[in-house]
N, C-alpha and C positions, 0 to 999 in steps of 0.2 A: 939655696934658691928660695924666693918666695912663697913658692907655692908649698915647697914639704915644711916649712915655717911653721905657717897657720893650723896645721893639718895638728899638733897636738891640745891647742886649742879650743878645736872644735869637737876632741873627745872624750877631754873633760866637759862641754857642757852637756852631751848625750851621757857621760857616766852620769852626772846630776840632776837629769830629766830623770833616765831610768831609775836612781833612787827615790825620786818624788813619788814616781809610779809604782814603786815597790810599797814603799810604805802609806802610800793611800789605799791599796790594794789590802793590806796588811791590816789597815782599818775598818776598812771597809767590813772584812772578812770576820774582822773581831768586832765591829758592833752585829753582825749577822747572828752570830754565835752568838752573843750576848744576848741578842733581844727573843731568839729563838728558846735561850732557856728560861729568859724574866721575864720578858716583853715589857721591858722599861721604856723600849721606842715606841711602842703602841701608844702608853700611858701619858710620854711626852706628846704625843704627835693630838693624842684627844686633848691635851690640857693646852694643848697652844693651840687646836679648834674654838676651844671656849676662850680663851683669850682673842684671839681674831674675829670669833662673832659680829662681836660689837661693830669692829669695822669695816665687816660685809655689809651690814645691815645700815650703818651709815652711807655708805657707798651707793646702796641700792634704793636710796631714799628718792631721789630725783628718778630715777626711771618708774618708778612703783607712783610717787605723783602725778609724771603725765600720765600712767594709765589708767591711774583714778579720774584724773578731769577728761580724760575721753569717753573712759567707760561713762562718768556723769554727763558728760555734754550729751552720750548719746543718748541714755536714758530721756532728760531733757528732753529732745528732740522727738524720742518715742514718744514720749506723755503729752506734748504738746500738741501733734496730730493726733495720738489718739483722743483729748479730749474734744478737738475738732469736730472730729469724725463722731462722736456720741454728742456734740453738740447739735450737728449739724441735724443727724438722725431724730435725736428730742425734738426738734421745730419739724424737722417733716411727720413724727407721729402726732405732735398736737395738732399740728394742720388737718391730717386724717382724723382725727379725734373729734375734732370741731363738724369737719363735713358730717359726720356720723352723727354727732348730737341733732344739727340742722335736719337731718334728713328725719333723724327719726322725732324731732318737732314737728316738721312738716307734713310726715305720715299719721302721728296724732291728730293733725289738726284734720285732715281729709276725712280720717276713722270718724270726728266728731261730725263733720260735714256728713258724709251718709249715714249714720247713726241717726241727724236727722231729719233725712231726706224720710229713712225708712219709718221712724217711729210717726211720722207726721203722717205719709204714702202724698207726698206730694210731686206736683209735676214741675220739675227744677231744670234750670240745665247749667253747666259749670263755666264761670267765665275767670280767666286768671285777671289780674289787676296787675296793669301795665306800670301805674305810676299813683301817689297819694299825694293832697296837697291839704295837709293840717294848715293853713293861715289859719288867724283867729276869724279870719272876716270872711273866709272860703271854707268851707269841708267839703272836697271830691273826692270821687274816683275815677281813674282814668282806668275802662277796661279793656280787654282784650278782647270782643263781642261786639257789633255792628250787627243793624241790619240785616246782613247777609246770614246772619246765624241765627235770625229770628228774633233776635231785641227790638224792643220797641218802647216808646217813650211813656214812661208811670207806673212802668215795670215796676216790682217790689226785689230788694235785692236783701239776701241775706246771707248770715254764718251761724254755725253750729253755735253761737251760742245766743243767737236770736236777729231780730231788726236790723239791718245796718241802714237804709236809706232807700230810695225812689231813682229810678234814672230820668234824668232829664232832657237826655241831649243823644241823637244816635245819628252816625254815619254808618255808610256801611261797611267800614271793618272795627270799627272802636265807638264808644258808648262813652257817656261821663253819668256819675250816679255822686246823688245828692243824698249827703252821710247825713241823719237824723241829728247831728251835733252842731251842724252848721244854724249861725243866728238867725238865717229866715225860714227853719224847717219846724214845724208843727205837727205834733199827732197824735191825735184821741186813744186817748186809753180807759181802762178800768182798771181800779184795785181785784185782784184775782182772789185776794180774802174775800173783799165785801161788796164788791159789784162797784163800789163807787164810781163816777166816771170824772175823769181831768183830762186835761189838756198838757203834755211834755213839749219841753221850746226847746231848741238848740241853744246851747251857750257861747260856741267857739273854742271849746274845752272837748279835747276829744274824751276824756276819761267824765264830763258833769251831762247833766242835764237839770234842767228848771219844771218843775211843777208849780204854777201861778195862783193866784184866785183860790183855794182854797178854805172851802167856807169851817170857821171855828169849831161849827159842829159835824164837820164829817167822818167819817168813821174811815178815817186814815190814818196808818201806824207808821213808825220806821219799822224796816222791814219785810213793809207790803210791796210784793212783788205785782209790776204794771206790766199788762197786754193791752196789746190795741183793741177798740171797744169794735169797732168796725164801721163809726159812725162815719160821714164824708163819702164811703165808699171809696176810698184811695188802697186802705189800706184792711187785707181781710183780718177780720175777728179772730184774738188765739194767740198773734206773736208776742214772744216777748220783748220787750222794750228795754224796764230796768228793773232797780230797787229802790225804793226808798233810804236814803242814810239817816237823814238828817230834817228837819220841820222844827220851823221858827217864825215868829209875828213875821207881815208887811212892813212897811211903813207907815201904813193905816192903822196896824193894831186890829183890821178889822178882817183880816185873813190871813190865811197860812199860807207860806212857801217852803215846798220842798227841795230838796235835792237828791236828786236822782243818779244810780252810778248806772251807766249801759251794760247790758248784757252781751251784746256784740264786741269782738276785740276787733275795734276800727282803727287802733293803729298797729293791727298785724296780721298777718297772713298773704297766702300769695291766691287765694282763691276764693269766689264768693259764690254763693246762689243766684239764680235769677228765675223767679216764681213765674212759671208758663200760665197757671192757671189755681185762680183762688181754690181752694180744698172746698170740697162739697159741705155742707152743714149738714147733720143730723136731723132728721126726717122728727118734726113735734108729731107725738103722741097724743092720740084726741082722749080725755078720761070718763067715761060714759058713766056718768048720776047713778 
C-alpha cells in the first residue's frame, strides 16, 4: 500500500537528522572541553575582534558624521546667538556709558557754574539754553527765560568760565542773548596784567575774537589775560573775556591786532548765568598825608 511504502523513507532521514545532531552535539561538547582547558576559543574569538575592528569602525563612520555635523550645527547655532546676545548687551552698555560720561560732563560744568556764582557772591539766576545759532553773520542764544522769570533786556549773561554775551531780545517765556562773538558785538576791556584798556570785536568765529587799534607801544603781551574794563556801563568791571594768543602789525604797520581766544565755552553747555545785579565795588580807601 502507499502509505507503509513511504514510511521507510522517512526514517532514514530522521536516522540522518539525529546523526547530524549527535555529532554537532559531540562537537560542540569537545570544543567546550577544549576551550575550557586552553581557551584557544577565547584567544580565536579576541583575534577575530581585532580583525573585525576595522570594519565596525568603517561601518560607524556615517553615523558618527551626522553626529558630528549636528553636534557642530548646534554649537554654531549656540555661538551665533550667543555672540548676539553679548553684542547686543556691548551697545546697550556703551549706550549707558555715554549717558554717564554726559551726565557727569554736565554735572562739571554746573559744579564750575556755582563755583562761580560762589567765588564772585554774585546775584545770578540759571537760565537753560533752548537752542544755539553759530552763523558766521549771527551768534545767539535762544534761552529758556522770559520776562516772566525776571530777564530783562542788556542783561549780562554768563558761564563758569567767563563773558558769554548781553540779551537783547525778551518775551515772556524765552530771551535771545547776544554771544560776545557775533560781528556786531563790542566790549571794553583791560589787560588784567597792566591796566591797558582795548576794545574786543566779534568775529563770527565762536572759538576767535579781534583786538583792533592797538597802539605799537602798549604794554600788551600774548598771554595777557582781558576783563571788561567796565567802561560803557553795559558791562560791569572784572569779567573775564579772553586771552591773548597771538599780535601781529595792521595793514598800517601802525598798530597791533590781537587775537583773542574766549573764555566762555559758547559752543557748549546746556546752562548759562544771567547777572540780576552788578557786584558791588570795593569801598576806595581815603590815605590821610
Amino acid at each position: 500500500m502507499p502509505t507503509y511504502a513511504s514510511s521507510p523513507a522517512f526514517r532514514g532521514g530522521d536516522l540522518v537528522g539525529t546523526l547530524r545532531l549527535l555529532a554537532y552535539l559531540a562537537i560542540s561538547v569537545a570544543l567546550l572541553v577544549l576551550d575550557h582547558r586552553g581557551g584557544w576559543l577565547s584567544q580565536a574569538r579576541t583575534k577575530a575582534d581585532v580583525i573585525v575592528q576595522p570594519l565596525w569602525t568603517v561601518a560607524g563612520l556615517p553615523g558618527r558624521a551626522v553626529r558630528s555635523l549636528h553636534d557642530s550645527a548646534g554649537t554654531r547655532t549656540q555661538l551665533v546667538a550667543e555672540n548676539e546676545r553679548l553684542r547686543n548687551e556691548l551697545v546697550v552698555t556703551q549706550a549707558r556709558l555715554t549717558r554717564l560720561q554726559a551726565a557727569a560732563v554736565e554735572n562739571n560744568r554746573l559744579r564750575g557754574l556755582l563755583g562761580a556764582v560762589e567765588r564772585g557772591g554774585l546775584d545770578v539766576q540759571l537760565a537753560p539754553i533752548l537752542s544755539i545759532d553759530l552763523d558766521p553773520t549771527r551768534q545767539r542764544l535762544v534761552l529758556d527765560a522770559g520776562s516772566n522769570d525776571g530777564v530783562r533786556q542788556g542783561q549780562v549773561v554768563l558761564d563758569a568760565g567767563g563773558l558769554v554775551g548781553q540779551v537783547i531780545e525778551v518775551t515772556p517765556g524765552h530771551s535771545i542773548a547776544l554771544l560776545l562773538t557775533d560781528p556786531d558785538h563790542a566790549v571794553p576791556v583791560a589787560s588784567a596784567r597792566s591796566g591797558v584798556r582795548l576794545v574786543v570785536y566779534g568775529t563770527g568765529d565762536s572759538g576767535r575774537l579781534t583786538a583792533t587799534n592797538i597802539p605799537l607801544s602798549a604794554d600788551v603781551q600774548v598771554g595777557d589775560a582781558l576783563v571788561t574794563s567796565g567802561l560803557g556801563e553795559r558791562f560791569p568791571a572784572g569779567f573775564v573775556v579772553g586771552e591773548i594768543v597771538a599780535l601781529q602789525p595792521d595793514d598800517s604797520r601802525a598798530f597791533l591786532v590781537g587775537d583773542v581766544r574766549p573764555a566762555a565755552q559758547l559752543d557748549r553747555g546746556r546752562d548759562v548765568l544771567l547777572l540780576r545785579a552788578a557786584p558791588a565795588r570795593p569801598a576806595a580807601t581815603e590815605t590821610v598825608p
